[in-house]
VOPAGU-2260 file (C-alpha; in pm, 1 decimal, decimal comma):
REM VOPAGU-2260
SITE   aa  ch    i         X         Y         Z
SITE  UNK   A    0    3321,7   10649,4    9777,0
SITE  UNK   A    1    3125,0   10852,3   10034,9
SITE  UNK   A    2    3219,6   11163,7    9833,8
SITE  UNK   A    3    3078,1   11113,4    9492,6
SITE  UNK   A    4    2760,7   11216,2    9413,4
SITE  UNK   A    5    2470,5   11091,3    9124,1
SITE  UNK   A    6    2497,5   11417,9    8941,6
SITE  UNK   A    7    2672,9   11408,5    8608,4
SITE  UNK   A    8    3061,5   11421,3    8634,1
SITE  UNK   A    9    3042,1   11643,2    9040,9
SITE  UNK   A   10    3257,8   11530,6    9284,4
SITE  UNK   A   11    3299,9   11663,8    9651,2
SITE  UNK   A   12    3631,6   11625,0    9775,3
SITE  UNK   A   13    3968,9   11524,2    9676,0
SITE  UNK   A   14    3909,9   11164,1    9801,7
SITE  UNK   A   15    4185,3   10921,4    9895,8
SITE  UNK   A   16    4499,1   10836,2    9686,6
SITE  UNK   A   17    4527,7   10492,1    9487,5
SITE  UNK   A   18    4859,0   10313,9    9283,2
SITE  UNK   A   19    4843,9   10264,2    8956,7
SITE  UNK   A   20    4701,0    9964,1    8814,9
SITE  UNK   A   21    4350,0   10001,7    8943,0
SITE  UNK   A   22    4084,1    9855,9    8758,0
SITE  UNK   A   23    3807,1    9984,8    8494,0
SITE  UNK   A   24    3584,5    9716,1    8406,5
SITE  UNK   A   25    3363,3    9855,7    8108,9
SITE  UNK   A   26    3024,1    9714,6    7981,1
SITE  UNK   A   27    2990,7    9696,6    7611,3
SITE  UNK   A   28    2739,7    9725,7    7474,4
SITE  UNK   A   29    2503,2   10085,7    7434,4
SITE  UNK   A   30    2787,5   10190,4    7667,4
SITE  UNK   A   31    3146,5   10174,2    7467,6
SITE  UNK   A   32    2876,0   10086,2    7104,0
SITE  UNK   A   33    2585,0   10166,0    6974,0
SITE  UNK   A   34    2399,6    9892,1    6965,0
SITE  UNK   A   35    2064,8   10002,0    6935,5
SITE  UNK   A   36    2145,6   10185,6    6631,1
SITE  UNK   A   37    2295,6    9876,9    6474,0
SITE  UNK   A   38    2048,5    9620,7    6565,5
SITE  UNK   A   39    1764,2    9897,8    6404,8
SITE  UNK   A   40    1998,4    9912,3    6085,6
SITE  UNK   A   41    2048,1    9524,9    6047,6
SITE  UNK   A   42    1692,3    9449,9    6106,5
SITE  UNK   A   43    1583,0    9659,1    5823,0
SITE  UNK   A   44    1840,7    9527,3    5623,4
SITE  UNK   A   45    1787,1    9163,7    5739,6
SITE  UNK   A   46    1402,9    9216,9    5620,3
SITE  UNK   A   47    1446,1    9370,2    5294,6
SITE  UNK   A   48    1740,0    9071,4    5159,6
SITE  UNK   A   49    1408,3    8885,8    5231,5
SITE  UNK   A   50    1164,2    9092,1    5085,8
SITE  UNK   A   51     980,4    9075,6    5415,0
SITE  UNK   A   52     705,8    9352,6    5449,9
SITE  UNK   A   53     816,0    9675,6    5641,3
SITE  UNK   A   54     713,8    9579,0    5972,3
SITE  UNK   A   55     921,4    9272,5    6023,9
SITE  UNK   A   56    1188,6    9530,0    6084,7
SITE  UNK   A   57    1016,4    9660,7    6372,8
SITE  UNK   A   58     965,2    9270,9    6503,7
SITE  UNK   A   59    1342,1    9209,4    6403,6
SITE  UNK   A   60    1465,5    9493,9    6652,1
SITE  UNK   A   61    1226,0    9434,0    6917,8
SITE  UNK   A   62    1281,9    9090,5    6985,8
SITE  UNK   A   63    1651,3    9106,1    6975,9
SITE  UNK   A   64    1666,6    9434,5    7207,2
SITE  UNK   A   65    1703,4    9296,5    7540,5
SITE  UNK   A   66    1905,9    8990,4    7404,3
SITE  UNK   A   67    2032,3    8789,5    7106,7
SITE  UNK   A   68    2181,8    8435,4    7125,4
SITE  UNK   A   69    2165,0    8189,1    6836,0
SITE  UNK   A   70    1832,7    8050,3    6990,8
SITE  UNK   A   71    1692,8    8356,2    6963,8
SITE  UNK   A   72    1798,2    8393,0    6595,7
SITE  UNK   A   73    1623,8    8029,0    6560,6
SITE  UNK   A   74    1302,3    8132,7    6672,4
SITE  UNK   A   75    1285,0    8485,3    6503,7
SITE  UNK   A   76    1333,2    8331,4    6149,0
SITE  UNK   A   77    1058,4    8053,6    6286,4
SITE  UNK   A   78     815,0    8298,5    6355,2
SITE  UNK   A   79     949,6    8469,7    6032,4
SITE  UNK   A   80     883,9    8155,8    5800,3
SITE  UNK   A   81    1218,1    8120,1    5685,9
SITE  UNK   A   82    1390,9    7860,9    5558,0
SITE  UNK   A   83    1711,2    7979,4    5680,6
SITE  UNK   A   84    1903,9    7756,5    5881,3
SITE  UNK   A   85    1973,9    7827,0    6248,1
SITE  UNK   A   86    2356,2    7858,6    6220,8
SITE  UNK   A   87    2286,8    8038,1    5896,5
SITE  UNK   A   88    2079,7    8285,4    6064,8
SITE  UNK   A   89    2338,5    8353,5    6335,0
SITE  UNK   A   90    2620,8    8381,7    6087,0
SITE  UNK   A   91    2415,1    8594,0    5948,6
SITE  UNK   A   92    2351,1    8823,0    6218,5
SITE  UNK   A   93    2715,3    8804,3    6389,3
SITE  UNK   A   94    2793,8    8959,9    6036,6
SITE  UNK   A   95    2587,9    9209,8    5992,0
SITE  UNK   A   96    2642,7    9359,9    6375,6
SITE  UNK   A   97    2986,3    9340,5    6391,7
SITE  UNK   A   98    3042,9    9521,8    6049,8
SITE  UNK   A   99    2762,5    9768,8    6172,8
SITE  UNK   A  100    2984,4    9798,6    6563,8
SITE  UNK   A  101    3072,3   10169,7    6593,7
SITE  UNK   A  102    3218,6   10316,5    6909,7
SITE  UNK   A  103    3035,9   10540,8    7086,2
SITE  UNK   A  104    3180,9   10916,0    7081,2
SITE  UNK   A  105    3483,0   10963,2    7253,3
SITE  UNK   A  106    3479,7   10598,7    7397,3
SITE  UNK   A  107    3783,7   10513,5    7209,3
SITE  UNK   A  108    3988,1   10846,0    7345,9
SITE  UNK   A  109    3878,4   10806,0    7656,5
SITE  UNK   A  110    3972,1   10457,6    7667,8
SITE  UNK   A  111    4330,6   10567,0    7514,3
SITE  UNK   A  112    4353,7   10810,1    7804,6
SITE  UNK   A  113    4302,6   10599,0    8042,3
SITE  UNK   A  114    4553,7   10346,7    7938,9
SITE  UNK   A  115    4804,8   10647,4    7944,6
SITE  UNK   A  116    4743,9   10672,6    8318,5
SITE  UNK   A  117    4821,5   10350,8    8405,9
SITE  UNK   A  118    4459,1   10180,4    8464,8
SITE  UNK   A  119    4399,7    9827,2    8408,5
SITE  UNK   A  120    4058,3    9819,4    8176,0
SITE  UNK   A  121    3875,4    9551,5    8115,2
SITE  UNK   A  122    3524,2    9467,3    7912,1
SITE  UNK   A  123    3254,9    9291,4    8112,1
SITE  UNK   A  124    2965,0    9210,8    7884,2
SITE  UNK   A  125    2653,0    8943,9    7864,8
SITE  UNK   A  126    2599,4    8715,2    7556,3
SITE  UNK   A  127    2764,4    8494,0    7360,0
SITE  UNK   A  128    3142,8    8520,0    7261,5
SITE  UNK   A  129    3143,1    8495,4    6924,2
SITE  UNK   A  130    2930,2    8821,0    6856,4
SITE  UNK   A  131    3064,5    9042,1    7138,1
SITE  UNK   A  132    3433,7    8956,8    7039,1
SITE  UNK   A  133    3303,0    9049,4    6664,5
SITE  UNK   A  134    3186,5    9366,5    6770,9
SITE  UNK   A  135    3450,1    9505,6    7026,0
SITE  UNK   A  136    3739,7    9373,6    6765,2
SITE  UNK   A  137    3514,8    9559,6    6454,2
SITE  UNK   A  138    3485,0    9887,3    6653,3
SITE  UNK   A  139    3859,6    9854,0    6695,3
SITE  UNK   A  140    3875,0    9879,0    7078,7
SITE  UNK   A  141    4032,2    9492,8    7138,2
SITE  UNK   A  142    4392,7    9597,0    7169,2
SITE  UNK   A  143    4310,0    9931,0    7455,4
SITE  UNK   A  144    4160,2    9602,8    7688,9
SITE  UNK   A  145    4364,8    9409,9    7967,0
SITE  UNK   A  146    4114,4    9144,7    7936,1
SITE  UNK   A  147    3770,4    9059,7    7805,3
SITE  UNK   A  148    3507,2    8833,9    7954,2
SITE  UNK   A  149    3192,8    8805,9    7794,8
SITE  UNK   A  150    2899,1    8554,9    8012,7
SITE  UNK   A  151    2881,6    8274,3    7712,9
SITE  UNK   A  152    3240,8    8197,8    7750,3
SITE  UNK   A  153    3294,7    8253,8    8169,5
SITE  UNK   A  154    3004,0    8016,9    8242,0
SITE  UNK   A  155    2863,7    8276,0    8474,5
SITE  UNK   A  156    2645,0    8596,7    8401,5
SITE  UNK   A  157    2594,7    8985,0    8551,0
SITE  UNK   A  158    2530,8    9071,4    8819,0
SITE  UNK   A  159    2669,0    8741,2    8993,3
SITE  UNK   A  160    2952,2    8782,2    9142,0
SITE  UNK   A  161    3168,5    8536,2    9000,6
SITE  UNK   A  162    3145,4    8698,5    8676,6
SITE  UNK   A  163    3338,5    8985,7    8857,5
SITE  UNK   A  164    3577,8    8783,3    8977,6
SITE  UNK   A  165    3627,8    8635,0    8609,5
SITE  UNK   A  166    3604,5    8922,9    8480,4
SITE  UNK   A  167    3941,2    9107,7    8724,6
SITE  UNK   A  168    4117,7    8772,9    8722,4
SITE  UNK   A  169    4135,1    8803,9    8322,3
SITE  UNK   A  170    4301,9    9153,8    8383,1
SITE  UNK   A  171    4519,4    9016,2    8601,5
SITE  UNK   A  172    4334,8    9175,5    8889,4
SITE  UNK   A  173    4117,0    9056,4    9140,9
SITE  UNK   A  174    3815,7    9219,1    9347,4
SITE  UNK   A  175    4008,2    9276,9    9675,7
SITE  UNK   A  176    4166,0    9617,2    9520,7
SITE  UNK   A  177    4045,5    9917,1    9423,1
SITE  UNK   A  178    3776,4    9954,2    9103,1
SITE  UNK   A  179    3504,4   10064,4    8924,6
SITE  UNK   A  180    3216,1    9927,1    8709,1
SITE  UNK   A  181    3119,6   10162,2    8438,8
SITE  UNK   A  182    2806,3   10056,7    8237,8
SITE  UNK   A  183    2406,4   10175,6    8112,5
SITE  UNK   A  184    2266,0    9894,1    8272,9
SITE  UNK   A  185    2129,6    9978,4    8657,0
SITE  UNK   A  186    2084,2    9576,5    8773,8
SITE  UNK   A  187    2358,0    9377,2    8590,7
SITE  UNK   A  188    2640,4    9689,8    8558,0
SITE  UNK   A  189    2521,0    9880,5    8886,7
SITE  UNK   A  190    2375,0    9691,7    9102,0
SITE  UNK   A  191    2564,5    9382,7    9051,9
SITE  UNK   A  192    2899,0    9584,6    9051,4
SITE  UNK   A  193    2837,0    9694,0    9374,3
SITE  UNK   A  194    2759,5    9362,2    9515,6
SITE  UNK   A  195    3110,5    9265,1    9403,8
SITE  UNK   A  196    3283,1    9514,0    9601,0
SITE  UNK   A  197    3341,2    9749,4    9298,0
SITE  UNK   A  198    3262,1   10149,2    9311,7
SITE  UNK   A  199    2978,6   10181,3    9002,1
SITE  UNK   A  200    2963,8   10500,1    8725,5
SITE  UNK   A  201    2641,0   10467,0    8548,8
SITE  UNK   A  202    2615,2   10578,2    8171,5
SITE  UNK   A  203    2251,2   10783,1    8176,3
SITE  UNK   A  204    2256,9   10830,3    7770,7
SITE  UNK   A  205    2003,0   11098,6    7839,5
SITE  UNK   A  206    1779,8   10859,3    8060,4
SITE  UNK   A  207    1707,7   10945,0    8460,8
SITE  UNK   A  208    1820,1   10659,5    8730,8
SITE  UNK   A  209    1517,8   10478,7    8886,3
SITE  UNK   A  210    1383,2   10555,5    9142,4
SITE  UNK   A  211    1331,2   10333,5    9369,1
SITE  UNK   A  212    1701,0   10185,7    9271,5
SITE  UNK   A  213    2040,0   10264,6    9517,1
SITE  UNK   A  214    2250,3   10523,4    9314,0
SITE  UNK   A  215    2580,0   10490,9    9190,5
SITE  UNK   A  216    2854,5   10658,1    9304,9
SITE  UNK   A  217    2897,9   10855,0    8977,9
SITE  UNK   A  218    2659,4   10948,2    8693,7
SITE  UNK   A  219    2791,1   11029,1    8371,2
SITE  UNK   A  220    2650,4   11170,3    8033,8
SITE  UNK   A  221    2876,6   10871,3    7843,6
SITE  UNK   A  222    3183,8   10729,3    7830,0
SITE  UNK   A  223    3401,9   11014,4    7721,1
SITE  UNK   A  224    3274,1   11156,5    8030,3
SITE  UNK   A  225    3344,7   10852,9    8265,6
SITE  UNK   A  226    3690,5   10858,8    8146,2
SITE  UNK   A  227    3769,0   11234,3    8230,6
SITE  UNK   A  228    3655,7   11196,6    8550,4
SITE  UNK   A  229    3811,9   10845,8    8645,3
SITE  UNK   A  230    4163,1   11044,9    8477,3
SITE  UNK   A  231    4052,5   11314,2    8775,3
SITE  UNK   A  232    4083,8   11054,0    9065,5
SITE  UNK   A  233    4458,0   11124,7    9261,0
SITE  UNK   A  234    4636,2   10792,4    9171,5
């Protein structure tokens, strides 16, 4: 869409006119949850039920950041020397983020609004199933989705673009129609949206887009704000 721009929420013209039933395909996580705020909280949790000194907190968060998959969890409480098993570890961890999953604000009206005006959503999220189902059902947002795909389950990751295709087919949609890919992350969300024939809203949280990246078509603040203006385009 020629006529959106990469400031927060501006649009230049009134575009073109779409049915109902166009598609939203929403990252989840640090973009409808917090999950930097729970992993921090976990980790320090995590290390104190161990008696672990202070800093394995900071170790804890840092090497789960990017990523966190029950190898992961494996080779933390390795380098940790626990005694823990590795499914105990992930159990564990599933746990403790999922009770710790809190929407991010407005996410859940926005999401309610949307649903109102007839969009098919969707969640489109990296990592394994069983934590990412955890969180989105903890948070309470399962029921406002059309469909969920999540890489560990669809056998294919962002930004390829037959996780796209998963991802619309599991909303009943496909990629041939009219959509969007809202997320924080400028490769997988943005970059790989695009690929797939989607129109991209990136979710700055504060931060400034690269660069030397493309834009998006929209910038945003956060989700509240993608929904308002995706409720704005003349369906």
């Amino acid at each position: 869409m020629n006529e959106t721009e990469t400031e927060t929420g501006r649009r230049d013209g009134a575009g073109p006119s779409y049915g109902r039933g166009v598609l939203a395909l929403f990252d989840l996580d640090n973009t409808l949850i917090d999950r930097r705020q729970a992993l921090d909280g976990w980790a320090g949790r995590f290390a104190r039920s161990r008696s672990l000194a202070p800093r394995a907190a900071l170790l804890i968060s840092e090497r789960l950041r990017d990523r966190a998959y029950p190898a992961d969890l494996c080779e933390l409480g390795q380098t940790l020397g626990l005694g823990d098993s590795a499914g105990d570890l992930w159990r564990e961890y599933v746990e403790g983020m999922a009770s710790a999953a809190q929407c991010l604000p407005g996410a859940e009206d926005g999401l309610h609004t949307l649903r109102r005006a007839g969009w098919t959503l969707g969640v489109a999220t990296n990592g394994a199933g069983d934590i990412q189902r955890a969180k989105l059902t903890s948070a309470g947002l399962t029921p406002l989705f059309h469909g969920v795909c999540v890489s560990g389950e669809a056998g294919a990751r962002k930004p390829t673009r037959q996780f796209f295709e998963i991802a619309a087919a599991q909303c009943g949609a496909d990629l041939s129609g009219y959509g969007w890919m809202i997320g924080d992350n400028p490769e997988t969300d943005i970059e790989g949206g695009r690929a797939a024939g989607l129109h991209t809203m990136w979710v700055a949280a504060g931060r400034q887009w690269p660069a030397d990246v493309r834009s998006p078509d929209v910038v945003v603040a956060d989700v509240a704000e993608a929904a308002a203006v995706l409720s704005a385009l003349p369906l």
